[in-house]
KEKE-3310 file (N, C-alpha, C; in steps of 0.2 Angstrom, whole numbers, plus 5000, padded with zeros to 4 digits):
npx = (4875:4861:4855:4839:4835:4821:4817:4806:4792:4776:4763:4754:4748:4742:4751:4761:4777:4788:4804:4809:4821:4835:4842:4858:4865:4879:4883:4889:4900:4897:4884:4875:4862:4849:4833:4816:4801:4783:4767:4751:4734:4726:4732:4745:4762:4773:4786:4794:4806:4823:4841:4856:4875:4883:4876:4866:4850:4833:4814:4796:4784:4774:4780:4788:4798:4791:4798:4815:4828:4841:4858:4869:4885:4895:4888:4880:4867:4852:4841:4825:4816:4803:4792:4778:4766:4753:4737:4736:4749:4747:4753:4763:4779:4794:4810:4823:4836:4851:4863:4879:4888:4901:4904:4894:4876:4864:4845:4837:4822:4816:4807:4797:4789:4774:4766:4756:4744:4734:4719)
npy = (4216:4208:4215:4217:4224:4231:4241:4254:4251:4253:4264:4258:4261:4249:4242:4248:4253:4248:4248:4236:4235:4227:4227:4220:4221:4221:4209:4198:4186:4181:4184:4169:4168:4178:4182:4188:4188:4186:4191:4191:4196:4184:4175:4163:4165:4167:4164:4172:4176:4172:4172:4168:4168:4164:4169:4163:4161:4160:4159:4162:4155:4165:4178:4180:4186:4199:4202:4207:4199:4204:4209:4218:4215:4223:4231:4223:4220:4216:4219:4220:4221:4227:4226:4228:4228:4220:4219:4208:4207:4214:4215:4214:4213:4203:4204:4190:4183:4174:4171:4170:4166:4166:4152:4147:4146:4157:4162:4177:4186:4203:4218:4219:4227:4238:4232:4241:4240:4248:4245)
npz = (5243:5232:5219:5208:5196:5188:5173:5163:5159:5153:5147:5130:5115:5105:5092:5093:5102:5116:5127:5138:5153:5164:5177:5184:5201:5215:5225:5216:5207:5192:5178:5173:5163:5161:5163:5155:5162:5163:5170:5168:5174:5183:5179:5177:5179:5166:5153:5144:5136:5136:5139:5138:5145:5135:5127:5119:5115:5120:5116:5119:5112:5107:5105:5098:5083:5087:5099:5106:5114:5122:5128:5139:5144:5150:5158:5164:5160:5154:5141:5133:5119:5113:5100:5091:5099:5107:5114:5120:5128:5140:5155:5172:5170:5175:5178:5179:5187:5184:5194:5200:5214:5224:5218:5217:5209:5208:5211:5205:5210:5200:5205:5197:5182:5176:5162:5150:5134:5127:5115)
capx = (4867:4861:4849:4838:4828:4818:4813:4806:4787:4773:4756:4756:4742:4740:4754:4766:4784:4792:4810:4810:4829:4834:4850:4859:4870:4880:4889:4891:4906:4894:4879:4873:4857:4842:4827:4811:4794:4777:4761:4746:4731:4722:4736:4752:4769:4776:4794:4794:4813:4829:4847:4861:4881:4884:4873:4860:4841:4826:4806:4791:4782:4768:4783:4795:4796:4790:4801:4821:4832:4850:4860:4876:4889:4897:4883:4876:4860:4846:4835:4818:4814:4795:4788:4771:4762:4745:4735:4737:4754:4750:4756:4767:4785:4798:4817:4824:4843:4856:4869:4886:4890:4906:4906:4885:4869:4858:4840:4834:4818:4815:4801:4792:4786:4769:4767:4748:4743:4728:4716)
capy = (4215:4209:4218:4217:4231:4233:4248:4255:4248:4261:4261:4258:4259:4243:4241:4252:4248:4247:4243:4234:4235:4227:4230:4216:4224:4218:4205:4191:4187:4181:4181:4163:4170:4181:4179:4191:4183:4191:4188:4193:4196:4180:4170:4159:4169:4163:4163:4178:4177:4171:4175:4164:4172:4162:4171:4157:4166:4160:4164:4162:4155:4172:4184:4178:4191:4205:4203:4205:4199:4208:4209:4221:4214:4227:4234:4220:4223:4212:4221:4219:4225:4225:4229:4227:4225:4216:4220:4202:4208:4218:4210:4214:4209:4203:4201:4186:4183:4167:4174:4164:4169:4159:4146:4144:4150:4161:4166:4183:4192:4211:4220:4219:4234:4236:4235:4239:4240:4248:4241)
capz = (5243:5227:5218:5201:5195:5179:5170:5155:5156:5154:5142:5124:5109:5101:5088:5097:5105:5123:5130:5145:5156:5168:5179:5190:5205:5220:5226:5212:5202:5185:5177:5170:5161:5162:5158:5158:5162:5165:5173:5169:5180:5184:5175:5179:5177:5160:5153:5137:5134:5141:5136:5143:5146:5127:5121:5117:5116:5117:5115:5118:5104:5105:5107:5091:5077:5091:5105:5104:5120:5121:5134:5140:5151:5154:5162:5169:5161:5147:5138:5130:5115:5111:5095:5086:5106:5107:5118:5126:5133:5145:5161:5173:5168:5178:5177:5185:5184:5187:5197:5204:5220:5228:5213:5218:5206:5214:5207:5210:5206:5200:5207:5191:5179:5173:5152:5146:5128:5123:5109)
cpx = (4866:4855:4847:4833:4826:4816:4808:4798:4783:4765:4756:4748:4746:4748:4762:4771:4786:4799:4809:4820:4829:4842:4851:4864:4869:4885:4890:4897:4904:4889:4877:4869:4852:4838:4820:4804:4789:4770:4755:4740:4727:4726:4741:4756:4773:4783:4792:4801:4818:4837:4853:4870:4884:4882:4867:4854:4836:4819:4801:4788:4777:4772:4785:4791:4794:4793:4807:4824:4837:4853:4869:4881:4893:4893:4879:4869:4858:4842:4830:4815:4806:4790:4780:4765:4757:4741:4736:4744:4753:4748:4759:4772:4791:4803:4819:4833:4846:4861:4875:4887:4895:4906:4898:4881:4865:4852:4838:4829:4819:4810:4795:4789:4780:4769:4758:4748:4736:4727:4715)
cpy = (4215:4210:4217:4221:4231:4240:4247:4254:4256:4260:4264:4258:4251:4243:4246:4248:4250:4246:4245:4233:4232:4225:4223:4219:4221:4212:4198:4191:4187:4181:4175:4163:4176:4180:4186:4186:4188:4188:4194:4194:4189:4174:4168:4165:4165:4165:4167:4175:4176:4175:4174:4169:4169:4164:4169:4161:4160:4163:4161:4163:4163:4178:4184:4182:4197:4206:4203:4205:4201:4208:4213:4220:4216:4231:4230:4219:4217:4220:4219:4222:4223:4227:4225:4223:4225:4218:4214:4203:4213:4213:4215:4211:4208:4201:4195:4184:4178:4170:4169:4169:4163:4152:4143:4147:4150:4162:4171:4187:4199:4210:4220:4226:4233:4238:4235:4242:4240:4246:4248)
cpz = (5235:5225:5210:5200:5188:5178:5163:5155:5156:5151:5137:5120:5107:5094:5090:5102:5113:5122:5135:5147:5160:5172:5184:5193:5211:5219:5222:5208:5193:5184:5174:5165:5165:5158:5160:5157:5164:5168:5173:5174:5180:5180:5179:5177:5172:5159:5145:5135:5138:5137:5141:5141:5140:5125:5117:5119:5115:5119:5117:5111:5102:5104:5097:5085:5081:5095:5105:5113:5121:5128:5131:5144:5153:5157:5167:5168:5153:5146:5134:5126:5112:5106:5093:5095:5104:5115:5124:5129:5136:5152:5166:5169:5172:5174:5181:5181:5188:5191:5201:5208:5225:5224:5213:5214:5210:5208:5210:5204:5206:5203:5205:5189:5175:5165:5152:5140:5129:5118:5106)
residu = (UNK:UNK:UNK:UNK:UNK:UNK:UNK:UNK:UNK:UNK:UNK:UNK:UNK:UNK:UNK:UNK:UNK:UNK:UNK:UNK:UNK:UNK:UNK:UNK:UNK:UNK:UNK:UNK:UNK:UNK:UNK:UNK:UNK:UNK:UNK:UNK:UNK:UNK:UNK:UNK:UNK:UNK:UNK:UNK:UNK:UNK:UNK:UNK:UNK:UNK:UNK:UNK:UNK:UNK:UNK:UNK:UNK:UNK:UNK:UNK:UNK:UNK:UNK:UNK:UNK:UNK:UNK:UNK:UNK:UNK:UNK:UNK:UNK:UNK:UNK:UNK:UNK:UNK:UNK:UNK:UNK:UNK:UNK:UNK:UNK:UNK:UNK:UNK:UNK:UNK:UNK:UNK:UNK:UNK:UNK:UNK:UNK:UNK:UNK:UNK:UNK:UNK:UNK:UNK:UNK:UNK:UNK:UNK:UNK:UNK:UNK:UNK:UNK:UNK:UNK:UNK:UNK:UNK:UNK)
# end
């Protein structure tokens, strides 16, 4: 059973930092990439940062300079580092992860963790 969990959000002042986690478990042989996305209330679900198993990053143009993608594979886990927070990132955040299972990619959501930034 394959599972994705995130951690780590919570509520920040305005210029203050977070890290988001988010762990991939269960039956796959590799990751492909992860990626974290968020959504706002009354908004679309966007694409924050990805982070492919070469290692190739990318960003959102609003994040870059505030936001670091990393990841551990021996853990199985991305992380999200989030400094200099705007009030405009508070969202939910979700993980979503590429997973090969029998030579196939799978996509799976986290459950999502709520970020708010006060002004």
């Amino acid at each position: 059973q394959v599972q994705v969990a995130e951690s780590g959000g919570g509520l920040v002042q305005a210029g203050g930092s977070l890290r988001l986690s988010c762990a991939a478990s269960g039956g796959f042989s590799s990751i492909n990439a992860m990626s974290w996305y968020r959504q706002a209330p009354g908004k679309q679900r966007e694409l924050v940062a990805s982070i492919r198993s070469g290692g190739r990053v990318t960003y959102q143009e609003s994040v870059k300079g505030r936001f670091t993608i990393s990841g551990d594979n021996a853990k199985n886990t991305v992380y999200l580092q989030m400094n200099s927070l705007e009030p405009e990132d508070t969202a939910v955040y979700y993980c979503y992860a590429n997973l090969v299972i029998n030579t196939r990619e799978y996509g799976y959501w986290g459950q999502g963790t709520q970020v708010t930034v006060s002004s």
